[in-house]
PDB file of the backbone (N, CA, C, O) and the ligand in Angstrom, with CONECT records:
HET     ZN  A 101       1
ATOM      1  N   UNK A   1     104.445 105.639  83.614  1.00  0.00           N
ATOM      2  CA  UNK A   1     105.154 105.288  84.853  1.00  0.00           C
ATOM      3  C   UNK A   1     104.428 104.160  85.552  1.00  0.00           C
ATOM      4  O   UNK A   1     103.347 104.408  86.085  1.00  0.00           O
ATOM      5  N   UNK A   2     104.941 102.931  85.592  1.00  0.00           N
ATOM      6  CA  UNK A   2     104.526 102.179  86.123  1.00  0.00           C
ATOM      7  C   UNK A   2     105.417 101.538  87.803  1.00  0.00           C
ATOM      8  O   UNK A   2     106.470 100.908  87.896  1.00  0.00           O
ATOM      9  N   UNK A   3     104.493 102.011  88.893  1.00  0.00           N
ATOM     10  CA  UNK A   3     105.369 101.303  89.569  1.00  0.00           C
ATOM     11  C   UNK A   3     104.013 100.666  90.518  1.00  0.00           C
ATOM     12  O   UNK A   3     103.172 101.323  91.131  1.00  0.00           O
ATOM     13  N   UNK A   4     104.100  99.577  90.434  1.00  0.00           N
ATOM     14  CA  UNK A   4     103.113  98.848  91.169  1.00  0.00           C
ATOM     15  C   UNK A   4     103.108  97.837  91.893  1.00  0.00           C
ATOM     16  O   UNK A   4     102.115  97.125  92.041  1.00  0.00           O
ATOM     17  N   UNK A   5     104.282  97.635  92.467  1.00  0.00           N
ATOM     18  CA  UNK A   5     104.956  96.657  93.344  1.00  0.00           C
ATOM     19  C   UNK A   5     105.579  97.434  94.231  1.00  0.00           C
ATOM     20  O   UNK A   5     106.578  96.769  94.508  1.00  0.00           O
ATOM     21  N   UNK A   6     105.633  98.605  94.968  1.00  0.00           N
ATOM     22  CA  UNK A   6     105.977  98.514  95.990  1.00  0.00           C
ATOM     23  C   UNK A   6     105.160  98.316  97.390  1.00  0.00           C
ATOM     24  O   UNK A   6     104.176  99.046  97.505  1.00  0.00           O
ATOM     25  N   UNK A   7     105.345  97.724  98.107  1.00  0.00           N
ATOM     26  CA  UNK A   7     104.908  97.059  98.976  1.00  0.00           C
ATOM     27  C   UNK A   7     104.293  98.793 100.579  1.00  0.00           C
ATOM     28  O   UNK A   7     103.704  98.758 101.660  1.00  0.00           O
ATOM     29  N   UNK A   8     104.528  99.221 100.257  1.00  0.00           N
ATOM     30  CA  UNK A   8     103.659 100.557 101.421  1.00  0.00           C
ATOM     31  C   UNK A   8     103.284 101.135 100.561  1.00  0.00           C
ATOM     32  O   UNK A   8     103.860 102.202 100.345  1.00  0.00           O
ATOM     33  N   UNK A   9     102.453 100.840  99.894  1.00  0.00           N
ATOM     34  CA  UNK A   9     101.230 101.636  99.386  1.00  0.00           C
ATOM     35  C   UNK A   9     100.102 101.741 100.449  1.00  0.00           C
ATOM     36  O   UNK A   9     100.122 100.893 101.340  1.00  0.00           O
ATOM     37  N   UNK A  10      99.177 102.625 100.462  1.00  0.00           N
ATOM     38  CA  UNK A  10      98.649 102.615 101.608  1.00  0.00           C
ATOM     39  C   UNK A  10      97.539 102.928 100.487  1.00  0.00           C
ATOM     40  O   UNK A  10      97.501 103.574  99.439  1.00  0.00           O
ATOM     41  N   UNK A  11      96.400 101.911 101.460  1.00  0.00           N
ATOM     42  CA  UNK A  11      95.051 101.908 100.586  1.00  0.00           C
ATOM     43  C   UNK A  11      94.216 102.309 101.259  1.00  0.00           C
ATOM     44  O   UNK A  11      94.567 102.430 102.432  1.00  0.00           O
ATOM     45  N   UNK A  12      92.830 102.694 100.961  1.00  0.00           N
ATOM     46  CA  UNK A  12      91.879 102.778 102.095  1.00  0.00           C
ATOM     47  C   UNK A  12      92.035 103.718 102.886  1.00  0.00           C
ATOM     48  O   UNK A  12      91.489 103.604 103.984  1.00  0.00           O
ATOM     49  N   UNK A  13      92.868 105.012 102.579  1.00  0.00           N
ATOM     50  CA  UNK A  13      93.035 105.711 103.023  1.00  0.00           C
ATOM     51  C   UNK A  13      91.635 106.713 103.192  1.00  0.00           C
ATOM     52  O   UNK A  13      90.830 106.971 102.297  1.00  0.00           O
ATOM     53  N   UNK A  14      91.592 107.301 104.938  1.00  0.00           N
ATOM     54  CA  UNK A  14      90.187 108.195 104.777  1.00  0.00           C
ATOM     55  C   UNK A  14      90.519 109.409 103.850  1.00  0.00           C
ATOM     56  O   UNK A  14      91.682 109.673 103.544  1.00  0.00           O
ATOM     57  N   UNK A  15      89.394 110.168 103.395  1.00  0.00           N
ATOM     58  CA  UNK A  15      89.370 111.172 103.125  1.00  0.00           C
ATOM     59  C   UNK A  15      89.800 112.126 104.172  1.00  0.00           C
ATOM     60  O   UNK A  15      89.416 112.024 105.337  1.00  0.00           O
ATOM     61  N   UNK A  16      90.680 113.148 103.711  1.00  0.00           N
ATOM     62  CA  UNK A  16      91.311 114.456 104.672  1.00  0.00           C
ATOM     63  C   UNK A  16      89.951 115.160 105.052  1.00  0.00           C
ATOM     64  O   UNK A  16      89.887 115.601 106.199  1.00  0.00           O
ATOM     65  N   UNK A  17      88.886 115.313 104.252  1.00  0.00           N
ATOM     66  CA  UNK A  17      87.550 116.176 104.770  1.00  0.00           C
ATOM     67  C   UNK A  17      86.288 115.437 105.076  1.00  0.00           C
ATOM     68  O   UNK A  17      85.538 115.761 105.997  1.00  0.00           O
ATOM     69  N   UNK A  18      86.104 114.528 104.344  1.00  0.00           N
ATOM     70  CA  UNK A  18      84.566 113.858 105.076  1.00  0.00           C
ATOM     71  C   UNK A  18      85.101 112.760 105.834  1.00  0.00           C
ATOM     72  O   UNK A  18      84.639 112.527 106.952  1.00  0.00           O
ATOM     73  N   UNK A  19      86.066 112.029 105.327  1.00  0.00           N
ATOM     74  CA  UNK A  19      86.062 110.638 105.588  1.00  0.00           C
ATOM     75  C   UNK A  19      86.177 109.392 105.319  1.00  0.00           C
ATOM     76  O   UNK A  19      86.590 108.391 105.903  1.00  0.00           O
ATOM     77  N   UNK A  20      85.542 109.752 103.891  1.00  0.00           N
ATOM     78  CA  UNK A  20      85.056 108.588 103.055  1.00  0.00           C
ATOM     79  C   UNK A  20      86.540 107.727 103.005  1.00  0.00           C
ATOM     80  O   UNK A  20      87.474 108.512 102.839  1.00  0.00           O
ATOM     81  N   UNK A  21      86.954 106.358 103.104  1.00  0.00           N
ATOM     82  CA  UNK A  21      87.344 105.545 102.623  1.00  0.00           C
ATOM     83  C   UNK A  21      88.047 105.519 100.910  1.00  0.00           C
ATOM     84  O   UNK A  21      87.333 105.045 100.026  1.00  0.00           O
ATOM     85  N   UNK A  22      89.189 105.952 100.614  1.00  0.00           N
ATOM     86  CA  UNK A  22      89.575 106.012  99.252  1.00  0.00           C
ATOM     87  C   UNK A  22      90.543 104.785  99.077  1.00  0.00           C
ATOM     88  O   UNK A  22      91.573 104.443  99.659  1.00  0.00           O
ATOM     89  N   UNK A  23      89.716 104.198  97.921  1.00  0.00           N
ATOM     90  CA  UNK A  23      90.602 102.487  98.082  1.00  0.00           C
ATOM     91  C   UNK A  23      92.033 102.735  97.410  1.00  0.00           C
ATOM     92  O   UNK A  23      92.817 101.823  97.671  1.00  0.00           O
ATOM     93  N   UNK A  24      92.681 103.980  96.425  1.00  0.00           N
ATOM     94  CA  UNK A  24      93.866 103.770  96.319  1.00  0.00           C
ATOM     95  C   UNK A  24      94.206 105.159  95.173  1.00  0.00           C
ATOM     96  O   UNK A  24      93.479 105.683  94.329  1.00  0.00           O
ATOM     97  N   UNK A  25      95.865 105.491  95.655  1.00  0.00           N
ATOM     98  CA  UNK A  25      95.987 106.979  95.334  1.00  0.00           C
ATOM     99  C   UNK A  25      95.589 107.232  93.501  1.00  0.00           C
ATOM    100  O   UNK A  25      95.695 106.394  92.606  1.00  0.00           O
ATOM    101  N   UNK A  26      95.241 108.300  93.421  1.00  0.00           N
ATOM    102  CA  UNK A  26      95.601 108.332  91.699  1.00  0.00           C
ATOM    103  C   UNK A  26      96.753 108.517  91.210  1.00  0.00           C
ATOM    104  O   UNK A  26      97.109 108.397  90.038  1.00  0.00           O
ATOM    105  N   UNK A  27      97.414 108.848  92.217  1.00  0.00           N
ATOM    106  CA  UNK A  27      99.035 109.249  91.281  1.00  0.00           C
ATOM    107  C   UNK A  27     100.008 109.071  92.420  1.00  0.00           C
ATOM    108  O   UNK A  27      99.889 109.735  93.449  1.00  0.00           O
ATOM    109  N   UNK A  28     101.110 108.055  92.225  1.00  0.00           N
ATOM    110  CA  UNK A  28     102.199 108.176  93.797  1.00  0.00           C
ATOM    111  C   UNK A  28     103.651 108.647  92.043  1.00  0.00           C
ATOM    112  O   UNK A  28     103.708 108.563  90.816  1.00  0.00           O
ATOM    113  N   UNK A  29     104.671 109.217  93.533  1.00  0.00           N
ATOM    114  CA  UNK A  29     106.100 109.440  92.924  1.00  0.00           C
ATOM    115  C   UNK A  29     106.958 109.213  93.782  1.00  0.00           C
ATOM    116  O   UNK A  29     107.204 109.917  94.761  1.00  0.00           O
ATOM    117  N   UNK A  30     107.441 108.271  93.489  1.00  0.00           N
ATOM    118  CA  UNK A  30     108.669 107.578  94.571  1.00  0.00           C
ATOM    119  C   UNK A  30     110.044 109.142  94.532  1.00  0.00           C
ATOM    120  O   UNK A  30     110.153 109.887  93.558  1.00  0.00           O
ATOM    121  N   UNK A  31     110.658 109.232  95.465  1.00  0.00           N
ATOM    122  CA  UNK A  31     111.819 110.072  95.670  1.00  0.00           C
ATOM    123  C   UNK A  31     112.662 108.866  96.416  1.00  0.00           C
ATOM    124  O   UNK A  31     112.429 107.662  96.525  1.00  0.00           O
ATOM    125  N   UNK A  32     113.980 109.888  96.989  1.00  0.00           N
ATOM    126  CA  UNK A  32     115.130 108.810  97.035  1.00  0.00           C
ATOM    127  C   UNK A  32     114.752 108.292  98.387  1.00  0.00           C
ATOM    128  O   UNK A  32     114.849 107.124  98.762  1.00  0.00           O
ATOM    129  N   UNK A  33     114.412 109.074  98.907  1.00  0.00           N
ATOM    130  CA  UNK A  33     113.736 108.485 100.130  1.00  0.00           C
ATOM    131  C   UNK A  33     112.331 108.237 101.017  1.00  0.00           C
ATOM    132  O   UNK A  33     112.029 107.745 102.104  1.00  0.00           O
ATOM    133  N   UNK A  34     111.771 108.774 100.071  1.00  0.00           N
ATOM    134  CA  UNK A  34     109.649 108.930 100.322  1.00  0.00           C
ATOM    135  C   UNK A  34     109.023 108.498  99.257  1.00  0.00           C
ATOM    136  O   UNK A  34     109.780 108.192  98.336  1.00  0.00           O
ATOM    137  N   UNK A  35     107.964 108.374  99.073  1.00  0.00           N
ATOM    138  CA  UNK A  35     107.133 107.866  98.338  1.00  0.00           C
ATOM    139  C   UNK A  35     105.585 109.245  98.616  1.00  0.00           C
ATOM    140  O   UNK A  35     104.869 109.270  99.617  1.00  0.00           O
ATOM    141  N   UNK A  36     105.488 110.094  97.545  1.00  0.00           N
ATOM    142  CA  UNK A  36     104.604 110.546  97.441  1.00  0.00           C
ATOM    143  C   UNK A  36     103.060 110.419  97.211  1.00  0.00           C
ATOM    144  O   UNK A  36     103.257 109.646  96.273  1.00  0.00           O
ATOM    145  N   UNK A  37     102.112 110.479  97.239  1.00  0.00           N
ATOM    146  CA  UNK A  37     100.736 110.208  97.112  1.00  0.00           C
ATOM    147  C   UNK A  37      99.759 111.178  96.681  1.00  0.00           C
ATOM    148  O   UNK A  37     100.113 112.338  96.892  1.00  0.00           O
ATOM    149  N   UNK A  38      98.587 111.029  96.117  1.00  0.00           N
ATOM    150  CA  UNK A  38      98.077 112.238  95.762  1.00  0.00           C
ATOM    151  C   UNK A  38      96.612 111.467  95.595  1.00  0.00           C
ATOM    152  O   UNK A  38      96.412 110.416  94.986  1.00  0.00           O
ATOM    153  N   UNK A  39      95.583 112.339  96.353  1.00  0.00           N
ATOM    154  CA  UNK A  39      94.421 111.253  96.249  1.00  0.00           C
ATOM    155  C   UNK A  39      92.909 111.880  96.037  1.00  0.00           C
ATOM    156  O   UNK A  39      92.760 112.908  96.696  1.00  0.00           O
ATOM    157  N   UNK A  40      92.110 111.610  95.501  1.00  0.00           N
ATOM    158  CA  UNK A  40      91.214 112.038  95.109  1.00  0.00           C
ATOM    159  C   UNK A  40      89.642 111.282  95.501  1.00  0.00           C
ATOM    160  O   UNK A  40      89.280 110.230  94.974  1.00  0.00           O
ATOM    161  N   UNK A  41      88.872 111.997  96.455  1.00  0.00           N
ATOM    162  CA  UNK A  41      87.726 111.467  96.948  1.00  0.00           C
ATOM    163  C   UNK A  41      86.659 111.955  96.059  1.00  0.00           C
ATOM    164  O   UNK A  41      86.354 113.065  95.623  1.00  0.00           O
ATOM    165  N   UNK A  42      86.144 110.637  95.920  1.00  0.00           N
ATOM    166  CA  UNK A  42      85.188 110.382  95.041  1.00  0.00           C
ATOM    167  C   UNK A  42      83.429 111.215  95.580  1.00  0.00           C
ATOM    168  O   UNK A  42      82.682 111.896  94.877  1.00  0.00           O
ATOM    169  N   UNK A  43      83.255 110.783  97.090  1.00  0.00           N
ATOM    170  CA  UNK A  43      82.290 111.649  97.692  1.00  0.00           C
ATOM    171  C   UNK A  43      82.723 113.142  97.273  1.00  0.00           C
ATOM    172  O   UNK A  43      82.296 113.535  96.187  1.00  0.00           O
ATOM    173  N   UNK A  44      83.200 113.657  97.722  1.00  0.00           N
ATOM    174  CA  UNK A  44      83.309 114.984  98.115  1.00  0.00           C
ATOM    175  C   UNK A  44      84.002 115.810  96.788  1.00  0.00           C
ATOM    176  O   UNK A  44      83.487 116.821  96.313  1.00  0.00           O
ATOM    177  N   UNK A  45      85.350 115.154  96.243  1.00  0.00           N
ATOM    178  CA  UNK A  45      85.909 116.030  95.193  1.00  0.00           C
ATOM    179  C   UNK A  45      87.280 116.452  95.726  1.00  0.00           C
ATOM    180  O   UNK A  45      88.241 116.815  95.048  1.00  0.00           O
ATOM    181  N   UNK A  46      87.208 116.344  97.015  1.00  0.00           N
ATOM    182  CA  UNK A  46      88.828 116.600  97.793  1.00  0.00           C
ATOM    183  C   UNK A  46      89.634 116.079  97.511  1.00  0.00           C
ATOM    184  O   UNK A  46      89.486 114.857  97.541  1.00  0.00           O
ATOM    185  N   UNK A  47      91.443 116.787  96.912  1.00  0.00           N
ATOM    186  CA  UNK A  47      92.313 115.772  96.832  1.00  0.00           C
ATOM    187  C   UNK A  47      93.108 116.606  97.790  1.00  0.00           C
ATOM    188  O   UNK A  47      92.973 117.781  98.130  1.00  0.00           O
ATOM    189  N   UNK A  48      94.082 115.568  98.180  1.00  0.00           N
ATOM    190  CA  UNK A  48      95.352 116.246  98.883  1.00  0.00           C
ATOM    191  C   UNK A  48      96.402 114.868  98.605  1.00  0.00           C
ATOM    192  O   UNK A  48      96.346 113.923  97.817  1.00  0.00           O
ATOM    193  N   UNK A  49      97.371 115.279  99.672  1.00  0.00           N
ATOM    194  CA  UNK A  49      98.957 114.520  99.277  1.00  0.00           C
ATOM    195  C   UNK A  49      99.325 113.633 100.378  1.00  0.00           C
ATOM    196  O   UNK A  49      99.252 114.358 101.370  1.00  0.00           O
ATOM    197  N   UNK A  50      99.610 112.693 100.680  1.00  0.00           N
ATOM    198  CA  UNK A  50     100.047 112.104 102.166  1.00  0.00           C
ATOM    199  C   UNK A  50     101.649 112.174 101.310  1.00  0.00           C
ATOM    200  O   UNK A  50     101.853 112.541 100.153  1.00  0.00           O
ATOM    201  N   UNK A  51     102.458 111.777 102.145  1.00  0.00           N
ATOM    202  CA  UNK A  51     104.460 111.349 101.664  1.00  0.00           C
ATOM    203  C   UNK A  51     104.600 110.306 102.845  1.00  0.00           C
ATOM    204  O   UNK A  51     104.546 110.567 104.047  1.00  0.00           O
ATOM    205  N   UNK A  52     104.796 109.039 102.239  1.00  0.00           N
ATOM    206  CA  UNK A  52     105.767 108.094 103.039  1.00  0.00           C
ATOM    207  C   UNK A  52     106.884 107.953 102.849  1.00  0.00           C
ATOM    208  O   UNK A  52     107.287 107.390 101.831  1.00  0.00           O
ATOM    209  N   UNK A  53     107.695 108.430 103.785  1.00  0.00           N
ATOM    210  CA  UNK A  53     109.111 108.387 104.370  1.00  0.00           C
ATOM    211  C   UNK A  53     109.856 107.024 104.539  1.00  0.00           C
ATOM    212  O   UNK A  53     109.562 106.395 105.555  1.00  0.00           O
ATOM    213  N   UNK A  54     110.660 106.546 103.800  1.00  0.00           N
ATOM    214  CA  UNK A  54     111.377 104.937 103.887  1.00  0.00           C
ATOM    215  C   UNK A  54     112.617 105.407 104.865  1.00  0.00           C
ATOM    216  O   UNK A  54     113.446 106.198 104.416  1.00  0.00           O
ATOM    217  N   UNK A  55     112.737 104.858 106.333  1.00  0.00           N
ATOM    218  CA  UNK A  55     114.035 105.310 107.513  1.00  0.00           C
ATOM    219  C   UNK A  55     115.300 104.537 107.019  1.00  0.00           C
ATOM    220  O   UNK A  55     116.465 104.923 107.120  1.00  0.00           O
ATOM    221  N   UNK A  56     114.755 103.118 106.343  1.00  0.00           N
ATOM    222  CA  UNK A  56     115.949 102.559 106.260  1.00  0.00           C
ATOM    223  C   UNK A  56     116.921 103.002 104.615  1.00  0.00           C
ATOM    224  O   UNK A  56     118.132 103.220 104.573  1.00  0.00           O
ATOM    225  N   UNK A  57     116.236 103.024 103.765  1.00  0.00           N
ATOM    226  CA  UNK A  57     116.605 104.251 103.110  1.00  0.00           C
ATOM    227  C   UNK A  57     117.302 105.109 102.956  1.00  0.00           C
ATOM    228  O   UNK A  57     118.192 105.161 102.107  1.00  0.00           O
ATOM    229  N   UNK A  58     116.875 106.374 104.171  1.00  0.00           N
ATOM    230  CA  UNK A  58     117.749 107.398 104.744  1.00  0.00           C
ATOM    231  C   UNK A  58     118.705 106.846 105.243  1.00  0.00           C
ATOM    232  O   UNK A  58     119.669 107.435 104.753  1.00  0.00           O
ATOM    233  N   UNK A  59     119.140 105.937 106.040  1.00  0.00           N
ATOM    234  CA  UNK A  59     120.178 105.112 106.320  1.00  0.00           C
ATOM    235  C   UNK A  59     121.196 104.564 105.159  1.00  0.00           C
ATOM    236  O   UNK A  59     122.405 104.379 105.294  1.00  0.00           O
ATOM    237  N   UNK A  60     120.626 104.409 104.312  1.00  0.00           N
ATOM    238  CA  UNK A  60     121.378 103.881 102.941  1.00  0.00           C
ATOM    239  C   UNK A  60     122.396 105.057 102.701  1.00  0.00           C
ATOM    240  O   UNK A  60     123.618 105.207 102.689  1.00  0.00           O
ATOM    241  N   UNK A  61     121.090 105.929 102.488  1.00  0.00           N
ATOM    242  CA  UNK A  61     121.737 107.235 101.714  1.00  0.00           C
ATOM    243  C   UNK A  61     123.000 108.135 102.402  1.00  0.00           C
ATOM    244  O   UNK A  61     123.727 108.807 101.670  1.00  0.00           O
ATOM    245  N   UNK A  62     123.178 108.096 103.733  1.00  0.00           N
ATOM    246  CA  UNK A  62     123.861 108.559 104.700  1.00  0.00           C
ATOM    247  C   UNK A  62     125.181 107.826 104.321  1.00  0.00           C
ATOM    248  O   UNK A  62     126.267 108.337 104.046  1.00  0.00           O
ATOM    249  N   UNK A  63     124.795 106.342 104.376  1.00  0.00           N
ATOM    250  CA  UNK A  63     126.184 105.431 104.284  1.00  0.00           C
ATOM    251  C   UNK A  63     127.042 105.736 102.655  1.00  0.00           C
ATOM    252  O   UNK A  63     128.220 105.505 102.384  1.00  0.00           O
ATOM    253  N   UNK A  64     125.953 106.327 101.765  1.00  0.00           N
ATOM    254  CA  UNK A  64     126.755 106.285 100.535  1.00  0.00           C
ATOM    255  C   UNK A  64     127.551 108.091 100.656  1.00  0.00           C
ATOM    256  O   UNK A  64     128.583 108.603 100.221  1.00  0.00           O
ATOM    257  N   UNK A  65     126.327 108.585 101.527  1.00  0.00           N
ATOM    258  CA  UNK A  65     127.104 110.260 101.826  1.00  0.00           C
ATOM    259  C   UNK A  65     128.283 110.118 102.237  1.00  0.00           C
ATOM    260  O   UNK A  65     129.131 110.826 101.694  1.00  0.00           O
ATOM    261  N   UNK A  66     128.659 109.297 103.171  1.00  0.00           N
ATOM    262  CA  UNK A  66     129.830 109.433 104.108  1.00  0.00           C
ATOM    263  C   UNK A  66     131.070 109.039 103.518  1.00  0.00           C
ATOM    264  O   UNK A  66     132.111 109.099 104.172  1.00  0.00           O
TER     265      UNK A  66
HETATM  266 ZN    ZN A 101      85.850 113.360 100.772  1.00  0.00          ZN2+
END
């Protein structure tokens, strides 16, 4: 799975428990309207999940619902 052009990737994200600075997720999964994340700190060993939500998107999807 390659997707590496979408533009809100979010880098540099802190760590959820110490802090540390993580320069970029190990694993994202786009959905129809979010973009999932999954990230793994290198200090500590902590992973967890952030989800970015695309609004205009949901807007799309509404217009094709209706
Ligand atoms: Zn950490």
């Amino acid at each position: 799975m390659a997707a590496m052009n979408f533009n809100c990737s979010p880098v540099d994200n802190p760590c959820a428990q110490c802090g540390q600075p993580i320069e970029r997720p190990i694993w994202s999964e786009r959905g129809s309207d979010r973009m999932s994340f999954v990230w793994s700190c290198q200090a500590c060993g902590y992973q967890f999940t952030t989800i970015a939500i695309f609004p205009s998107r949901r807007a799309e999807d509404r217009k094709v619902a209706a």
